[in-house]
C-alpha positions in Angstrom: -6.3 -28.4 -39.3 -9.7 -28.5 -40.3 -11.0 -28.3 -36.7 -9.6 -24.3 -36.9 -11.7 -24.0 -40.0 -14.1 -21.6 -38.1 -12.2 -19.9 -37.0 -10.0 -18.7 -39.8 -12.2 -15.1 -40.0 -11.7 -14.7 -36.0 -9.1 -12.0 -35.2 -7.1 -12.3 -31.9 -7.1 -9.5 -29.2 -5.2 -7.2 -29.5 -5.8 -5.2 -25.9 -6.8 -6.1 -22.3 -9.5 -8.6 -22.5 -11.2 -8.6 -18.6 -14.5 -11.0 -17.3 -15.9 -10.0 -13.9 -16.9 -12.6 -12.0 -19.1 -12.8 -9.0 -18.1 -13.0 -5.3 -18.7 -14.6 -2.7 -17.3 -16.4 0.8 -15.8 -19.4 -1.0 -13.2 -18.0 -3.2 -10.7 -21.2 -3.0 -11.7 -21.7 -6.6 -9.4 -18.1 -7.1 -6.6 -19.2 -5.5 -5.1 -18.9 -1.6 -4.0 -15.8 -1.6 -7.0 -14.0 -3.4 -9.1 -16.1 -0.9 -6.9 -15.0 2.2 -8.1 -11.2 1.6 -11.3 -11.8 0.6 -12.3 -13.0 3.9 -10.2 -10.7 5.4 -12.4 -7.9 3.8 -15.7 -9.7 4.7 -14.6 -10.4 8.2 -13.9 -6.5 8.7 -17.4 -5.8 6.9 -15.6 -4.2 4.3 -14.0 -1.6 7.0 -10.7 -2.8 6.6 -7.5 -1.3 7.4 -4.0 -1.9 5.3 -2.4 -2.7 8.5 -4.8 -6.0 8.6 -3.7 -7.7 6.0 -0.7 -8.0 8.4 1.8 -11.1 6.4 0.1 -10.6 3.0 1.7 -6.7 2.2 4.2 -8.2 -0.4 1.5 -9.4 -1.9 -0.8 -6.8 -3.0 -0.8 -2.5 -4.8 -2.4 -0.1 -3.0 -3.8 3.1 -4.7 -4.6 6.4 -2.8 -6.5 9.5 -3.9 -4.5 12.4 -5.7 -6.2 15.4 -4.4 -5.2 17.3 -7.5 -6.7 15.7 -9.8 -8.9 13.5 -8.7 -7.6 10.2 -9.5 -5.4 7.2 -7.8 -1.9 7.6 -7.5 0.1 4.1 -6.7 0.5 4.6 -2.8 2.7 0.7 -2.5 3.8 -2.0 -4.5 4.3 -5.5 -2.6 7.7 -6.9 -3.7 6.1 -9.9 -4.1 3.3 -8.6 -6.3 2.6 -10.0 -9.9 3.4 -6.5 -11.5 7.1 -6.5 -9.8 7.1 -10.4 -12.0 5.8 -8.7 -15.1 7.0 -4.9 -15.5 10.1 -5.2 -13.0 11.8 -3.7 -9.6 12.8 -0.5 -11.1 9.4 0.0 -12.6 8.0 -0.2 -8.7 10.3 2.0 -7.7 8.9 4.8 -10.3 5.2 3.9 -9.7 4.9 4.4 -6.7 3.5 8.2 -6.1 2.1 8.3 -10.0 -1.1 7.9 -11.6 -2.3 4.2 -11.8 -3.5 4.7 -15.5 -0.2 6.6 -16.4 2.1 4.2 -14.9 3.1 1.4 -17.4 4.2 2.0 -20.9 1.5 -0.2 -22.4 -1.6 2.6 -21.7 -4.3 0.7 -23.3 -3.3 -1.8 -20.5 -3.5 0.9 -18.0 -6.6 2.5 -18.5 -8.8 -0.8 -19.0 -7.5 -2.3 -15.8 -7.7 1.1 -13.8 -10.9 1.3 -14.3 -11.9 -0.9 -11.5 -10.1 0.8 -8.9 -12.0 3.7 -9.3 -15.1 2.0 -9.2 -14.2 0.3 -6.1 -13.0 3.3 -4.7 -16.5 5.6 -5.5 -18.8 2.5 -4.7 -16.3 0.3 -1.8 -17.7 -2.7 -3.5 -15.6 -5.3 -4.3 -13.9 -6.6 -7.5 -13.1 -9.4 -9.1 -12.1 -10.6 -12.4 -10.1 -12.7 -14.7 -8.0 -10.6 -16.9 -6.0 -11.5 -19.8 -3.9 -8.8 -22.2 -1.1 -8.6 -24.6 1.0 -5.8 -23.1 3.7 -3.5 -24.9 6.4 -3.1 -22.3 10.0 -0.6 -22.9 12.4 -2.3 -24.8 11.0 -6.0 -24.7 9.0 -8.1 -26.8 5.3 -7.9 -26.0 3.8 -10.6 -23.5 0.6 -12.2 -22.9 -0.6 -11.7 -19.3 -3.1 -13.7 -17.5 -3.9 -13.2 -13.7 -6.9 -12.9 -11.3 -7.8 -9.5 -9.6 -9.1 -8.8 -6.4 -9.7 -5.2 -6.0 -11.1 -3.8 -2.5 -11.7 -0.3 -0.8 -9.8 -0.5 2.8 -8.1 2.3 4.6 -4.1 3.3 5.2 -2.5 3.6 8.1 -3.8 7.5 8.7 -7.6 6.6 8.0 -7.7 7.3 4.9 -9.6 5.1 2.1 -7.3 3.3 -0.5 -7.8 0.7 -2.9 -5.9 -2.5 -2.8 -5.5 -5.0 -5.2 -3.8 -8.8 -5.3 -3.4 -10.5 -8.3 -2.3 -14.1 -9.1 -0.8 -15.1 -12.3 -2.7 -17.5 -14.0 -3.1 -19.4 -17.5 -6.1 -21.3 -16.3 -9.0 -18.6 -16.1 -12.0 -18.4 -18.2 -11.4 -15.2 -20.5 -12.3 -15.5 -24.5 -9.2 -14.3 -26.4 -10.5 -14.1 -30.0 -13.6 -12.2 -30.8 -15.8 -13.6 -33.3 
């Protein structure tokens, strides 16, 4: 008991807690499949297509542009994908066409992990970060979430740039979850 002694003023988070890390070719630190389509995406020299990531599609989201108002709708949702695991089937089947930071009932959750899909889209450089939240979700108790996040700018089927993101779930990631 006394080794928590210092910490007994430190408050918890409360909210989405993210650390970006750097990136490089040897990713096997983050895990196989974050790996897989990072060198995918350095192979292609960052020009890649959705259709390239051929057996890894249940895997990942995809985000497209909504012409009206300039933002990223979800454009696919991987059945396989650590948000099906976390928020659920039915929830997939309602994000898929809506805004990615109005698309979970938890929208302090949204909006700080959205952020990086934009940026990836404006800049098509790529993401990655350790992320770890306590998220609200309809009629259950509220969860801690850890995962790793690849985000990178690629292009659908019709040419046209998306975002794509994999995730792997994850307790062992280096993310501070009290702030002193």
């Amino acid at each position: 008991m006394s080794d928590l002694v210092p910490f007994r003023d430190v408050n918890p988070f409360t909210g989405a807690a993210l650390v970006t890390r750097p990136i490089g070719l040897d990713e096997c630190e983050e895990g196989d499949l974050i790996g897989k389509v990072f060198k995918a995406w350095d192979l292609a020299d960052g020009n890649l297509a959705a259709r390239d990531f051929g057996s890894l599609m249940p895997y990942y989201l995809t985000f497209r542009p909504d012409r009206r108002e300039s933002g990223l709708d979800f454009g696919h949702v991987g059945e396989a994908t650590a948000a099906i695991s976390v928020w659920g089937s039915e929830w997939a089947k309602d994000a898929v066409g809506r805004a990615c930071h109005r698309s979970q009932p938890d929208f302090e959750f949204d909006d700080r992990v959205c952020e990086a899909y934009y940026e990836v889209f404006e800049t098509g450089k790529p993401h990655l970060d350790h992320v770890c939240a306590l998220i609200h979700r309809e009629n259950m108790d509220p969860a801690w979430l850890s995962y790793r996040r690849l985000v990178v700018r690629a292009r659908d089927n019709m040419g046209v740039p998306t975002v794509v993101s994999v995730c792997d779930l994850s307790n062992n990631l280096s993310v501070p979850f009290m702030a002193g």
